[in-house]
C-alpha positions in Angstrom: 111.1 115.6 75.5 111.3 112.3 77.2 111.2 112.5 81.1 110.9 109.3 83.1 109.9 109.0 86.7 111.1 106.5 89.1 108.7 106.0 91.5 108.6 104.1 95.1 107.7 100.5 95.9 104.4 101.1 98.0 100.7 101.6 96.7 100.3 104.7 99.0 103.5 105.9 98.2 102.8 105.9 94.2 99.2 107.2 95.1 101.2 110.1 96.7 103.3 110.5 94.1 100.4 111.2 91.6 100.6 115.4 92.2 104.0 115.3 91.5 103.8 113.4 88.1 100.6 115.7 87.6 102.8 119.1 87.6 105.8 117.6 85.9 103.1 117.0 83.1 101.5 120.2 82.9 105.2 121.9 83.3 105.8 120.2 80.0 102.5 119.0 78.3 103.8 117.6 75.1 106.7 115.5 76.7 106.5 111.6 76.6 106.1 110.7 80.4 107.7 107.1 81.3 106.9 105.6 84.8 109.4 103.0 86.4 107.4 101.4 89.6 106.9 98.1 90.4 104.5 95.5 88.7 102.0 95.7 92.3 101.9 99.4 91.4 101.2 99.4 87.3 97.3 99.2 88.0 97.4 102.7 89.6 99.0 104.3 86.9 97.4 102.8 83.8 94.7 105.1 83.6 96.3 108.1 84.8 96.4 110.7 82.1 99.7 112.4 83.4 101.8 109.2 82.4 102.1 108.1 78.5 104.4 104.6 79.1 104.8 102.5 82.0 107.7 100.4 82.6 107.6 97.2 85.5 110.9 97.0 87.9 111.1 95.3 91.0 114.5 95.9 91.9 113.8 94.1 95.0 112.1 91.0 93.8 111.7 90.0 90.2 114.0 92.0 88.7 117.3 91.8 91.2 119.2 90.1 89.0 122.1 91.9 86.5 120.4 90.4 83.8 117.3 92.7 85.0 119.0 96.0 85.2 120.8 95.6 82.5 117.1 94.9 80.0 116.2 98.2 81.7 118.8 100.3 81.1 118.7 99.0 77.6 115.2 100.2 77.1 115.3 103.4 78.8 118.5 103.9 76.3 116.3 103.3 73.4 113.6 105.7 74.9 116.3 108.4 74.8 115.3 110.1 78.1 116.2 113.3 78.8 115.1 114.0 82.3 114.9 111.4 85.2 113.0 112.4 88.3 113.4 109.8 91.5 111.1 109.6 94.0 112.8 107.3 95.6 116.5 107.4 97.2 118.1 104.9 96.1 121.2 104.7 94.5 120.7 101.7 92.3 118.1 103.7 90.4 120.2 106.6 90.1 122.7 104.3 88.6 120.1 102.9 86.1 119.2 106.2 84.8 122.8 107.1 84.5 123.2 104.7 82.8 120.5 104.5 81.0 121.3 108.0 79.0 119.5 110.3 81.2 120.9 113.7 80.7 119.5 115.3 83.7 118.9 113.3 86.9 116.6 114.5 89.8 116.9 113.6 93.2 117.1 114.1 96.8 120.7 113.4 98.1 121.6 109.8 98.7 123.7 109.1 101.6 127.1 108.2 100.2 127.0 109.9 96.8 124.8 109.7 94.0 124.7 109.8 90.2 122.5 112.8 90.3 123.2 115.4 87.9 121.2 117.9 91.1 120.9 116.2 94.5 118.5 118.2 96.5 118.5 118.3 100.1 115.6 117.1 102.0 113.6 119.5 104.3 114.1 118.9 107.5 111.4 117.9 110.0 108.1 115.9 109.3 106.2 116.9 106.0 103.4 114.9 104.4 104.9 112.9 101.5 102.6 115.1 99.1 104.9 117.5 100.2 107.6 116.0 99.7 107.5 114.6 96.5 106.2 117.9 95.4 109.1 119.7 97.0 111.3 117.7 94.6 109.8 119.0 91.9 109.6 122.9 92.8 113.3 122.4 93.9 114.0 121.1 90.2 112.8 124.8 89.1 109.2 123.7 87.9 106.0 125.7 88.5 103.7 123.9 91.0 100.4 125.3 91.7 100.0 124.4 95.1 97.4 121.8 94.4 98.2 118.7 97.1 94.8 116.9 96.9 96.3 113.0 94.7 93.6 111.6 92.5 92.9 107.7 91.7 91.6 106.6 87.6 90.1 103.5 86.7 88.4 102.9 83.6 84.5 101.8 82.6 85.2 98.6 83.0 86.2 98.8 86.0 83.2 100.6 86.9 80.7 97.8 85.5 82.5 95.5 87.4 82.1 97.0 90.9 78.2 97.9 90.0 78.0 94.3 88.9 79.4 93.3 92.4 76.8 95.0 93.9 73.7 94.2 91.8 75.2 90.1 92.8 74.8 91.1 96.1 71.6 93.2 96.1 73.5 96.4 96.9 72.3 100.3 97.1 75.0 102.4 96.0 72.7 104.8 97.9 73.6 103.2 101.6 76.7 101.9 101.3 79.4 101.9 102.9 82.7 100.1 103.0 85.0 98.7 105.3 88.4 97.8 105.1 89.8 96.4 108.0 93.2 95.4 106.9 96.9 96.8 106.8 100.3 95.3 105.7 101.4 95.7 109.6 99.5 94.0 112.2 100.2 97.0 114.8 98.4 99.2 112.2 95.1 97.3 112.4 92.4 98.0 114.4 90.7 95.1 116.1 88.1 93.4 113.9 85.7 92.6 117.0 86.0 97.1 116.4 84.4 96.9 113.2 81.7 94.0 113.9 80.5 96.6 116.4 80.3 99.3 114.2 79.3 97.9 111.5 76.2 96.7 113.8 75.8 100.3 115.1 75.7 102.2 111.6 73.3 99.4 110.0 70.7 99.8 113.6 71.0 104.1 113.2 71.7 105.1 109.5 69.8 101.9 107.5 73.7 101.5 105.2 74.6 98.5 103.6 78.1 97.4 104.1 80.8 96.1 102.1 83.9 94.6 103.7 87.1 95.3 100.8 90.6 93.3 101.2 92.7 90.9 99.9 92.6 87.3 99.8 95.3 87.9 103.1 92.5 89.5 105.1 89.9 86.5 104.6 90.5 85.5 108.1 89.5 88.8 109.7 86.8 89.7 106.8 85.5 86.1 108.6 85.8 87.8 112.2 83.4 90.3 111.1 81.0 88.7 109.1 80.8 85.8 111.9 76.7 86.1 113.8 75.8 88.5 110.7 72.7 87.7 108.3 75.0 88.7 105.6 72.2 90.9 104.2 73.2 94.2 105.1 77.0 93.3 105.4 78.3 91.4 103.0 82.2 90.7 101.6 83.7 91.5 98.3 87.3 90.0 99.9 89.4 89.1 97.2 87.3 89.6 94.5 88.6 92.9 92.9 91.6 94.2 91.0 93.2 97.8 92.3 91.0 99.7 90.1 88.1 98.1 90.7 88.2 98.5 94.5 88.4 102.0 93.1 85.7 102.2 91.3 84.0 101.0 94.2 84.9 103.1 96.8 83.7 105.9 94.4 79.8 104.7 94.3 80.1 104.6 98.2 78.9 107.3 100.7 81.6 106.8 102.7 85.4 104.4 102.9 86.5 103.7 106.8 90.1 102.5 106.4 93.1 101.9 108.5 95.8 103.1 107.4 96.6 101.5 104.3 96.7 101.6 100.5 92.8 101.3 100.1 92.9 104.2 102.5 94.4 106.2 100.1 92.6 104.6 97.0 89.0 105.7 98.4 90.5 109.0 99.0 92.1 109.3 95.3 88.5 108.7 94.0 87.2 111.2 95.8 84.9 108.9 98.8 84.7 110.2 101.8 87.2 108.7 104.2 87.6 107.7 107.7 91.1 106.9 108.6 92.4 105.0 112.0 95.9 105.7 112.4 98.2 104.6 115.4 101.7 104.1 115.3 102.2 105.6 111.6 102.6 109.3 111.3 99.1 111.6 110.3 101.5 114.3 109.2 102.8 112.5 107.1 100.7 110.0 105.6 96.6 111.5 106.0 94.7 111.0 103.3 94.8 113.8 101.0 91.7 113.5 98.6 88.9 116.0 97.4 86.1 114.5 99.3 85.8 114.9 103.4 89.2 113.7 104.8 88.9 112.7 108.6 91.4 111.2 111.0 91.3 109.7 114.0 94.3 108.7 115.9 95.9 107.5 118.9 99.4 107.8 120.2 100.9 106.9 123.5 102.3 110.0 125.2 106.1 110.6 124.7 105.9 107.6 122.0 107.9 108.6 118.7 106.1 108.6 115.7 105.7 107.1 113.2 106.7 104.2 115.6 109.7 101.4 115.1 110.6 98.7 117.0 110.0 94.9 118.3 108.7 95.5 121.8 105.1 97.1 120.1 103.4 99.1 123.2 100.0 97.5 123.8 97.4 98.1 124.1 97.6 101.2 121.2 95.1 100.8 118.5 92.5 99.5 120.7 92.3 102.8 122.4 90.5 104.1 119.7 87.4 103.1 120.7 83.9 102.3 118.7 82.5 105.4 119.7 85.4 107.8 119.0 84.5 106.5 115.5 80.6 106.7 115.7 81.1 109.9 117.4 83.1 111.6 114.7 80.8 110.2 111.5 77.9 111.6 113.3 79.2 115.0 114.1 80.7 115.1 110.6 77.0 114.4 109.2 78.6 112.1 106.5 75.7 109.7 106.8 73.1 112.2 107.2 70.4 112.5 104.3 
C-alpha cells in the first residue's frame, strides 16, 4: 500500500503532525509512506522512521506555477497512491491528489467543496493541533492509541556537530542551557532586555552555561543579549546550525526556554525540558507536547480573544510576563536542581 500525506507549511505544524503520521504507520506497517511538505520542512522529516519518501512542494512559493503541480501530480501518479491523508485544508492539494490517482482522499471539509473521497467535519471549539490531526486519523477508522506526546530525529552527524559546537566554545553539556529568543511574529517575542536578565540570574544561582539558538534573522536580538556579557558563560550558536542540529542540541541541554516558536517545539520533540512564553497565541492549542517536563507560562489580556488577530496589537502584553514569573517557575519546578 502506498499512502501519502500532505502536510502543512509551518515547522510546528509538521512537528505536530508527527503522531498522526506515527499511527497511520503502525495502522499499516508494511505500506510505503510518502510526505508532501514544503522544502523548509524536509529536515524534520528525514530521519523520521514513520515516513519512507519525501516529496518538496511549496505550493505557495516555489512551486506556484502550473508547471509545478503538474511535475507533482505526475510523480504521485507514478507512485500509484492509494490513500491520501491532508493535514492541511486546502483545496489545491485535494485537487493534486485527485488528480494525482489517489483512490481514497482524507480530509477535513473544505469550505466550498472538495475532492475528498470522505470530508470530515472538524470538532468544534479549541483543541490542541495534536488533537486534531490525530482526530483525522481516528475519524478515517484507524486505531490510535492515545499517545499525543510528537517526537523530533536527527542523525549522528548531527549529533557530532552540536557536541563539536560546544567543545569550540568550551561548553558543559552538564550546565547548559539554551535560549531562544526569537519568533516569526514580533508580538510573540518576549523582550530581549527579558532574557539578558535572566540569563544573568540563572548563571549568578545555578553556575549553567548558556547558549543563545536562532536564525541568521535573530542576529540583532541574539546582539541585545550578549551586549555587557564576558561571553564565557553565554555564548551564541546564531545561525550556525541546520534544523536537526539545533536538535541535537537541545537534547544534550538540561533545559530549552523558548517563545513560542518552531524551536519550541523542536526541543520538546527531542525530549529537553521546555519552558515556553506564550502571549497572544493559543496554549490550548499550540503547548508543547514532548516527553520531558512541559511548562507554560502565559499572559493574556482579560476579555482579549485568543489566539489573537489584528493590527491595533494591545501593548504592553508580552512584557507582563515578568523575569521572575520565569525564575519563579524553573525554581519551583526544580529543573536546574542537582
Amino acid at each position: 500500500m502506498n499512502i501519502a500525506v500532505f502536510t502543512k507549511n509551518w515547522l510546528g505544524d509538521v512537528i505536530f503532525e508527527t503522531p498522526a503520521i506515527r499511527a497511520i504507520k503502525e495502522n499499516f506497517p508494511e505500506s510505503h509512506l510518502i510526505a508532501v511538505t514544503p522544502r523548509r520542512c524536509v529536515e524534520l522529516l528525514e530521519f523520521n522512521p514513520y515516513v519512507d519518501e519525501i516529496i518538496a512542494f511549496d505550493e505557495k512559493e516555489d512551486d506556484r506555477s502550473m508547471v509545478s503541480k503538474l511535475r507533482l501530480i505526475l510523480t504521485l501518479r507514478k507512485r500509484n497512491i492509494d490513500r491520501a491523508y491532508l493535514f492541511h485544508r486546502s483545496s489545491t492539494r485535494a485537487r493534486i491528489a485527485w488528480l494525482g490517482g489517489a483512490r481514497e482522499r482524507i480530509g477535513y471539509q473544505v469550505k466550498g467543496g472538495s475532492f475528498l473521497t470522505r470530508a470530515i467535519p472538524e470538532q468544534e471549539g479549541p483543541v490542541h493541533d495534536v488533537q486534531y490531526f490525530m482526530d483525522l486519523v481516528r475519524n478515517s477508522g484507524l486505531k490510535v492509541n492515545g499517545e499525543y506526546a510528537y517526537e523530533f530525529y536527527f542523525g549522528e552527524e548531527d549529533e557530532a556537530r552540536a557536541r563539536s559546537l560546544l567543545a569550540e566554545y568550551g561548553l558543559d553539556s552538564e550546565r547548559l542551557v539554551a535560549i531562544n529568543p526569537g519568533a516569526n511574529w514580533p508580538p510573540k517575542r518576549w523582550p530581549a532586555e527579558y532574557f539578558r536578565e535572566l540569563a544573568d540570574r540563572l548563571i549568578t544561582r545555578y553556575d549553567v552555561q548558556i547558549v543563545l539558538t536562532g536564525s541568521d534573522e535573530d542576529q540583532p536580538t541574539i546582539e541585545s543579549i550578549l551586549n555587557s556579557h564576558d561571553r564565557v558563560n553565554l555564548v551564541s550558536v546564531c545561525g550556525k546550525t541546520t534544523i536537526r542540529q539545533l536538535g541535537a542540541l537541545f537534547s544534550i541541554c538540561r533545559l530549552v526556554i523558548s517563545n513560542d516558536t518552531g524551536p519550541l517545539h523542536i526541543a520538546a520533540g527531542v525530549g529537553a525540558n521546555v519552558i515556553g512564553l506564550f502571549g497572544p497565541t493559543q496554549p490550548l492549542e499550540t503547548a508543547p507536547l514532548g516527553r520531558g517536563r512541559n511548562i507554560i507560562i502565559h499572559y493574556a489580556p482579560e476579555g482579549v480573544p485568543l489566539p489573537w488577530i489584528g493590527k491595533d496589537f494591545p501593548s504592553p502584553w508580552m512584557e507582563l510576563i515578568s523575569v521572575e514569573d520565569v525564575f519563579k517557575a524553573i525554581e519551583q519546578e526544580k529543573l536546574l536542581s542537582s
